[in-house]
N, C-alpha and C positions, 0 to 999 in steps of 0.2 A: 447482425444481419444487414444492417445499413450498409458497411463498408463493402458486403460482397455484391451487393446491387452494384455497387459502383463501378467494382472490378468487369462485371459482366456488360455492364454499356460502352464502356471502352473496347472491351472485348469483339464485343458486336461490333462495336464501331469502325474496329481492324477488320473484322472478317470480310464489313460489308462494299468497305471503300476497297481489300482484296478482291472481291468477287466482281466487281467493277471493271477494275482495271484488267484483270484479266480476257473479261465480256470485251474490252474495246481493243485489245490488244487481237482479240480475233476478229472481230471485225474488221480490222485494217489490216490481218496478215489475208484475210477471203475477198476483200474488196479488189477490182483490178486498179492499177497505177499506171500512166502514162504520163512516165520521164521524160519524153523526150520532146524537144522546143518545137511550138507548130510551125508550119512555114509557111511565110506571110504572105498574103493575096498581091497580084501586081494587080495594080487601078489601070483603067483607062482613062487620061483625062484630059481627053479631048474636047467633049462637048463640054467642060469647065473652061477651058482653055481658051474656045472660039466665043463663049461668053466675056469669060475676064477681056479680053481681048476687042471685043465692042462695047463695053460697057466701063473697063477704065479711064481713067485720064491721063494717060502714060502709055509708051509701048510694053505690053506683056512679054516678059522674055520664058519660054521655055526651049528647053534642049532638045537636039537636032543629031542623028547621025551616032547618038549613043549604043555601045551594043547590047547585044539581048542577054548578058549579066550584071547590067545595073536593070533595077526593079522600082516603078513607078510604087509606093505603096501607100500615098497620100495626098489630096489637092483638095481646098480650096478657095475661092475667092470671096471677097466679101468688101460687096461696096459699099457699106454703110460704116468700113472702119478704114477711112482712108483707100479705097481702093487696096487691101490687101492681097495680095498674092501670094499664096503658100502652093509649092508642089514638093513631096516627101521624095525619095530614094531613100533604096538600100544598095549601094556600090557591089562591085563583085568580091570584096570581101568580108561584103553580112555588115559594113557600119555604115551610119546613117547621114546622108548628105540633103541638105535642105536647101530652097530656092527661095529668097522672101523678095517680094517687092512691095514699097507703099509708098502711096504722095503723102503720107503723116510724117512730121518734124523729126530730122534724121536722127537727131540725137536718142529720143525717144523710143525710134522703130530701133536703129538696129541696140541700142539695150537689149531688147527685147528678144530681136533674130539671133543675135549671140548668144545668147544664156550672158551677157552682162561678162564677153570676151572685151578686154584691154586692145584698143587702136597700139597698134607697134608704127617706128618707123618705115619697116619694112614697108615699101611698094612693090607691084611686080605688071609688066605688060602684056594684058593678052589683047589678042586683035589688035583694032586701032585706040583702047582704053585705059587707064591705070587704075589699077585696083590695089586699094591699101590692105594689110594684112591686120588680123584680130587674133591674139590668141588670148584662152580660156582655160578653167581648169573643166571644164565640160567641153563647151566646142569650139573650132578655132574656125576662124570666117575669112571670108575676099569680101569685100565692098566698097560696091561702085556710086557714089555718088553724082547722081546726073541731076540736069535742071527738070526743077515737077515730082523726082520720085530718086529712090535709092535702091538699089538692090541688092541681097546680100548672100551669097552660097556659104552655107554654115555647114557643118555634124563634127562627128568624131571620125569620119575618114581623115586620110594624111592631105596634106596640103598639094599635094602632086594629084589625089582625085578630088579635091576642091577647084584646083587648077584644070583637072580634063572637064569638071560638067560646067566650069564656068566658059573654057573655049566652047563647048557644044550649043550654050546659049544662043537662041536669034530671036528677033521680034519680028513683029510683020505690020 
């Protein structure tokens, strides 16, 4: 009699982890699902802007004359970390370009604005500026180093829309 007790709790013990899995397999076939990627809020960041903007020790640079398929979808500033500067995009083809500025020790910041992108020798001229090129295996950047503060346009877009939102940059 011993051995058939045994058999039967095993027994049960299939049936019961079957009835189970069954129970959740309906559940998730009666549940609705929504596959598809939300789409992301554009910010307005303006009133951050004209704050960063009196309250850094540096000129704030954001972009100017962008069209309405690049999408603000992030900013802040924060003057207790060096006067940082972050404003987010999403370029017009959905990848992600960033703006940093900070008077914090360059080395330091752009570390950090990069995802830890390698200085190449590449330069390249926009405006009246030179902006040295970073590439990463995450994101490749332009950064300008200026006297007081550095700025850096970073994401995973191509270097050609790292290049247009850095021309759109101006400070006031």
């Amino acid at each position: 009699m011993a051995g058939t007790k045994g058999k039967q709790t095993v027994r049960d013990m299939v049936l019961s982890l079957g009835l189970i899995v069954l129970a959740a397999w309906v559940i998730y076939l009666f549940i609705p699902h929504d596959e598809t990627e939300q789409e992301l809020k554009r910010v307005d960041y303006r009133v951050e802007l004209l704050t960063a903007r009196r309250a850094a020790s540096y000129p704030v640079a954001a972009p100017e004359g962008l069209p309405g398929t690049w999408k603000a979808t992030s900013v802040r500033f924060r003057g207790d970390e060096s006067d940082r500067w972050h404003l987010g995009f999403h370029d017009p083809d959905g990848r992600y370009v960033t703006v940093e500025q900070s008077a914090e020790k360059p080395s330091r910041f752009i570390a950090d604005a990069t995802q830890d992108a390698k200085k190449t020798e590449t330069t390249q001229k926009i405006g009246d500026e030179t902006w040295t090129r970073y590439e990463g295996e995450r994101y490749d950047a332009l950064v300008l180093e200026s006297t007081g503060s550095t700025t850096v346009v970073a994401g995973s877009a191509s270097f050609a829309r790292l290049t247009k939102m850095a021309e759109a940059l101006k400070t006031e």
